[in-house]
N, C-alpha and C positions, 0 to 999 in steps of 0.2 A: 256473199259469204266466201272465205277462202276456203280452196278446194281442198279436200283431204287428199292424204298420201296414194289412196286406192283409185280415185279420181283421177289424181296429174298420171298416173302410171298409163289409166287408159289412154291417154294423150302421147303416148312416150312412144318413140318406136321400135324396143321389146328386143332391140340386138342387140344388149349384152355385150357391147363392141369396148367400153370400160374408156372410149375414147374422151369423155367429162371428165376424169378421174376416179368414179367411183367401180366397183365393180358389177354392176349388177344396172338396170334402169330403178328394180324397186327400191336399190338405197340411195341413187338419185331422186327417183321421188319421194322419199321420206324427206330427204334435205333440202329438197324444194319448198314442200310443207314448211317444214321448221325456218326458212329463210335462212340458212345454209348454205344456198348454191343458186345457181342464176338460169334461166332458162337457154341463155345464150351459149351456155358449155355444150349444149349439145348440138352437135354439125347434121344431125338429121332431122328435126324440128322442122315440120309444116308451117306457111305463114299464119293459118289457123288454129295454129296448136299456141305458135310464139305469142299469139291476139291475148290467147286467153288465159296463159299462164303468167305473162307478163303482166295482166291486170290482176290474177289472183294473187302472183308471189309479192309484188310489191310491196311496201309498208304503206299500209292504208292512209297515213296521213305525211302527207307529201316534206321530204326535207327543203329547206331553205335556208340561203346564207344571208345574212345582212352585214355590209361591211366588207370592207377588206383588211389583209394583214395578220398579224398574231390576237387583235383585239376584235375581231369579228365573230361574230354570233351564230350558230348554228341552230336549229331548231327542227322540232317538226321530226319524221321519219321513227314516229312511236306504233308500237307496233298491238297492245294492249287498255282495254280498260282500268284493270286493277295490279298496279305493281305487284305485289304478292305472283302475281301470273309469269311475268317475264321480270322485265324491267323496266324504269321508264329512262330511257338515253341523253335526251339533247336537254337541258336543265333550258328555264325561259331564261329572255335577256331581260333586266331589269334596266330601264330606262328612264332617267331626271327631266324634266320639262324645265324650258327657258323658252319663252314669248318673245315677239318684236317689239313688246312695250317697254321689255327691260331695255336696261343701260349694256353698252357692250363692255364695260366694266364688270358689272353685275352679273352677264353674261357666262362671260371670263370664268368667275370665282366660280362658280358650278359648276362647269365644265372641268375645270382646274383640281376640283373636288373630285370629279368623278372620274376624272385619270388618275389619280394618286392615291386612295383611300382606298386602305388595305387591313381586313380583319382575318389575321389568321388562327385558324382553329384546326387541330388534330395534323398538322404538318401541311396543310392548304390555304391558299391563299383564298380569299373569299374578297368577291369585288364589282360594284355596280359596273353594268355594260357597256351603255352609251347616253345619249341626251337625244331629247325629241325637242325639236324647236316649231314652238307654236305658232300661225298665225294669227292675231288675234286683230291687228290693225286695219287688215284688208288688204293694203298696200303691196306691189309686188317690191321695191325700194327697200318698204322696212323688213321686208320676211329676208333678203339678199343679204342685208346689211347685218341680221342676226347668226343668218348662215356663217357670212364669212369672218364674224366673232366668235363664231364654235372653231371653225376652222384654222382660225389664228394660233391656237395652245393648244391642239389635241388631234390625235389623227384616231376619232372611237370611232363607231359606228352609228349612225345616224335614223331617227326616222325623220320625215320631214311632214308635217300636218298641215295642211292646206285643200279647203275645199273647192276654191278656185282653181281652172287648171293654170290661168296668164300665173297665178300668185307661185304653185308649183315651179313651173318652168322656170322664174325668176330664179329661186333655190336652188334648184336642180343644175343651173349654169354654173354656180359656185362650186358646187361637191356630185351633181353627176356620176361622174367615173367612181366613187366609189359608193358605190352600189348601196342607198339608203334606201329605206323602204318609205316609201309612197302611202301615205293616208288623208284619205282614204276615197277611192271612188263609189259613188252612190249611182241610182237606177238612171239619174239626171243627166250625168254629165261622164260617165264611166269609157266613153268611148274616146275624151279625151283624155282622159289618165290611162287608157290604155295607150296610147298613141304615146305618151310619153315613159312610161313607164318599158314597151318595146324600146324605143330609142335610145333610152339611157340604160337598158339592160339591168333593171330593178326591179325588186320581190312588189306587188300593189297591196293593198289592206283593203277591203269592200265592208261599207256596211249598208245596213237593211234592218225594218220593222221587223220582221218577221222569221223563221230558218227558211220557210218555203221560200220567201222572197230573196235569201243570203244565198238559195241555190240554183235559184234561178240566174242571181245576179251571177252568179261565179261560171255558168254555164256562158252567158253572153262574155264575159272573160274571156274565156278559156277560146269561143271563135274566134275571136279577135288575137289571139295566139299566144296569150297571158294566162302560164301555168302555175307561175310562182305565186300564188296567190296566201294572205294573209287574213282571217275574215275575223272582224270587229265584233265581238260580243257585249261591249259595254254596257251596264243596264244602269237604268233608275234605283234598283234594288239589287240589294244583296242575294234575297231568294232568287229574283230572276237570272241575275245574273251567273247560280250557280248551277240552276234549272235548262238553263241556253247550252252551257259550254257541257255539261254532262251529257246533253243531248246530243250536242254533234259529236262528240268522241263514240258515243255510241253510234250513232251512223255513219261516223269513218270506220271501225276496229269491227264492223259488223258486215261494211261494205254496202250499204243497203244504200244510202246515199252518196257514189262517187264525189260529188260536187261539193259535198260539206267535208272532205277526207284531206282539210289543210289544218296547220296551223294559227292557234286561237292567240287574238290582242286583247286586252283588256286596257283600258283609260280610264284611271280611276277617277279623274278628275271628272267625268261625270257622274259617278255616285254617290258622290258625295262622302262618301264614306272607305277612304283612303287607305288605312291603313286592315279595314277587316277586309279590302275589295284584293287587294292584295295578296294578302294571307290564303285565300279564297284561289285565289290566281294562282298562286303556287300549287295545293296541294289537289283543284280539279282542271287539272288539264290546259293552264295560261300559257301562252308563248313568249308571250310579248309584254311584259307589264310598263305601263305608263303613269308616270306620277307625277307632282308637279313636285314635291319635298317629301322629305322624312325625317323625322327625330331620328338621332343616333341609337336610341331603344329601339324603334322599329327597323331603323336598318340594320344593327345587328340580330335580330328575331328573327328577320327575315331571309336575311343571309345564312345563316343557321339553317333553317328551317327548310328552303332551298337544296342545300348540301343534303339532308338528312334526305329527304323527299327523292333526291337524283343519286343518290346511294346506293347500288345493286343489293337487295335484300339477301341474295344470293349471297354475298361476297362482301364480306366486312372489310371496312378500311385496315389496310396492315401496314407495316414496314419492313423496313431489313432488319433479319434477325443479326446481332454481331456483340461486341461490348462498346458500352457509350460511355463518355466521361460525364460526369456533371462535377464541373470546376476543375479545378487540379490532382486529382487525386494522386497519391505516394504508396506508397510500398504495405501501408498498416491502414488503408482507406477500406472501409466498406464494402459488401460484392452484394446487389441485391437482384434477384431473381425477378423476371416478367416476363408475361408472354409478348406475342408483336402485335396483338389489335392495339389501334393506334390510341384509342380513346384512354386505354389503360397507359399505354406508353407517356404522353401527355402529361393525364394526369398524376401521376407516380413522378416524371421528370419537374414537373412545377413544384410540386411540396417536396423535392429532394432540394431545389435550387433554394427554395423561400428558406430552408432550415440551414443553408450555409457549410454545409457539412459535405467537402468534397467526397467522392462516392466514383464507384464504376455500378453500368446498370446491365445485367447480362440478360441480354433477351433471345428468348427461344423460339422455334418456327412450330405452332401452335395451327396458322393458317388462317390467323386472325380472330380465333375464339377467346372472349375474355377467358379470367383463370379458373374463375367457375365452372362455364363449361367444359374449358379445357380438360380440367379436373375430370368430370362425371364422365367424358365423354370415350376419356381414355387418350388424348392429343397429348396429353402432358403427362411424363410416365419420367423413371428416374434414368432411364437409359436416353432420354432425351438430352438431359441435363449434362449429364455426364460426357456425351458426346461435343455438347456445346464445351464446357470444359477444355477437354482438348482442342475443338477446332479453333478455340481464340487464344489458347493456350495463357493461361486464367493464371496458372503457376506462377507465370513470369512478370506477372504484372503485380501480382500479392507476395508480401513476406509468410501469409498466415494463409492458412484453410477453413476457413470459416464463410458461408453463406447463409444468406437471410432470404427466406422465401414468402409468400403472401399468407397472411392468416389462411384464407379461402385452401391453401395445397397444404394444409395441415395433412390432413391423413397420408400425402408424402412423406416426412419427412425422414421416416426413420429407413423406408427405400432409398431413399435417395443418398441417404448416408450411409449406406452400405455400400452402392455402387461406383459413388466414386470417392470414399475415401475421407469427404467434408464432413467439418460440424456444421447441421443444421440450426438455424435460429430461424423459429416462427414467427413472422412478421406479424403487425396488426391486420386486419382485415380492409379499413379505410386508409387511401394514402394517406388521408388528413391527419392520420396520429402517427406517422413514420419519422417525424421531427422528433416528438418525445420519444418513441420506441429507440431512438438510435442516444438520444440523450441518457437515456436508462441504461438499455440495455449494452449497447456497443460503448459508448464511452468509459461507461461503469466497468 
């Protein structure tokens, strides 16, 4: 279990000397607690003290990188069960399967795919990881000759599956150096995928029947000097496979099991059931998702879904508050009021463009509360507005004074027309009828 605040303090050595940066030990150790601060700031730390703060402060489930470069993966280093609690940080890497049985043509085009294909939603790019190249032939030739068809068009991030180590190695000579993650060693042969997986300085994936046996296995890992460890929950089933991965997040984020305290894979392609195993993947605790395809419906769902899932509940997506064009707008063009969560920004930008009607859209610093909230909550007040006014200097860009604010800030309106001088026009409530409301009302 991590140690509470009153805990690491007894460990602390109580001089008050502020030489960590904080002032005091006990708000050093409160920010220990909170993973705020490192045991290492402090220059009087016992080796006994550093043993066991170092294992408590930690993030119970170990970070790992796969890949090198801008398109490499991060994972792992969560620090909770239930998002609501903290947050969850390192989003899984979603990864395409391509086998040696394919043509490296065929190869090619997947790979090709999964560098390029790009869904953007709320001002983000949204984008599968990398490719897992399968052995399926046996051959260490054809696993090589797969490899170095990934490697031909794309510099992603790799896992390489092969249960043979000769078949591994083969692979491994091709792309090595950049650091693919190794799947997967079993109780059998683990000692040589450890030996390679050292050498080429690689993240390993273990799997196992059983969790007792995944930590056991992970423990023989880990002697053999192999920390990066990746452990394989794939199941037959859906149940189980949601029963597995809840389990170990529970025994890393509890600490009760160190050895189970990595980041989880999933391979859907043994469950048969691909696109729920996924789904699944995302929202309990997947690192790793491995597929072999996806329909353009499931990977936009999941892409989505993904996003929403690794979204600080904390902290809504926002933008820059400023004024934004949509089209060209002139001197007698529209001024329409919004706040910066981006969802609403988006959506209000899209049905301003579809209706053709050049426009300025004045967005206000809100802090990414829709306008609803905004509204109830008191973020959005008419001295907001008014300020924005001047700071984008709104004058100089209109012939006229006139703004249009969101149905929902209705009970604004008649404030906000006091304070700076505008006519208000009360907007629809749905972006979706802002075409017509501007056909009506502004053109009219």
């Amino acid at each position: 279990m991590a140690l509470k605040p009153l805990e690491i303090y007894k460990l602390l050595p109580k001089k008050n000397c502020k030489e960590c940066g904080d002032p005091t030990c006990l708000t050093f150790a409160m920010k220990l607690a909170g993973g705020k601060a490192k045991p290492e700031a402090c220059p009087y730390l016992d080796e006994n003290a550093k043993t066991i703060l170092g294992a408590s402060t930690r993030p119970p489930v170990r970070k790992i990188r796969i890949g090198v470069g801008e398109r490499a993966v991060t994972i792992g280093e969560e620090l909770v069960q239930f998002r609501h609690e903290k947050s969850f940080f390192h989003e899984p890497g979603i990864f395409m399967a391509v086998t040696d049985l394919m043509t490296p043509g065929a190869i090619q085009e997947r790979v090709i795919f999964v560098r390029d294909e790009i869904l953007t939603r709320v001002g983000t790019d949204l984008r599968l990881n990398g490719i897992a190249v399968r052995s399926v032939n046996g051959s260490p030739t054809a696993f090589t000759k797969a490899v170095e068809a990934v490697e031909a068009v794309a510099d992603l991030p790799e896992v390489l599956m092969a249960g043979d180590p000769a078949v591994m190695e083969a692979g491994l000579s091709v792309c090595g150096n950049y650091r693919p993650l190794l799947h997967a060693a079993t109780s059998s042969q683990y000692w040589e995928m450890c030996r390679l997986a050292k050498k080429y300085a690689c993240p390993l994936a273990i799997r196992a029947d059983s969790l007792d046996a995944l930590a056991e296995l992970s423990g023989l890992c880990s002697a053999e000097g192999i920390e990066n460890l990746v452990l394989d929950l794939s199941s037959l089933s859906l149940s189980e496979q949601l029963n597995r991965s809840t389990a170990v997040r529970q025994h890393a984020v509890s600490r009760k099991t160190p050895a189970l305290g990595h980041p989880v894979c999933i391979d859907t392609a043994v469950s048969g059931l691909p696109d729920a195993a996924l789904i699944a993947g995302v929202t309990k605790f997947g690192s790793v998702l491995i597929c072999d395809d996806l329909s353009s419906a499931s990977r936009k769902a999941l892409l989505v879904l993904r996003q929403n899932i690794y979204t600080d509940p904390q902290k809504p997506i926002q933008i820059t508050p400023g004024l934004y064009r949509v089209g060209s707008p002139g001197k007698d063009a529209p001024v329409l009021l919004t706040v910066n969560f981006s969802l609403t920004f988006f959506t209000l930008q899209g049905y301003l463009e579809a209706s053709r009607v050049p426009c300025f859209m004045l967005i206000v610093d809100t802090e990414g509360l829709s306008v609803l909230t905004a509204v109830a909550s008191g973020k959005l007040q008419e001295t907001l507005v008014r300020d924005a006014i001047a700071k984008y200097n709104l004058s100089a860009e209109v012939a006229h004074k006139r703004l249009i604010i969101p149905g929902y800030a209705a009970p604004l309106s008649g404030r906000i027309e006091d304070a700076t001088g505008w006519k208000v026009l009360v907007g629809p409530r749905d972006a979706a009828d802002i075409s017509e409301f501007l056909e009506k009302e502004w053109k009219g």
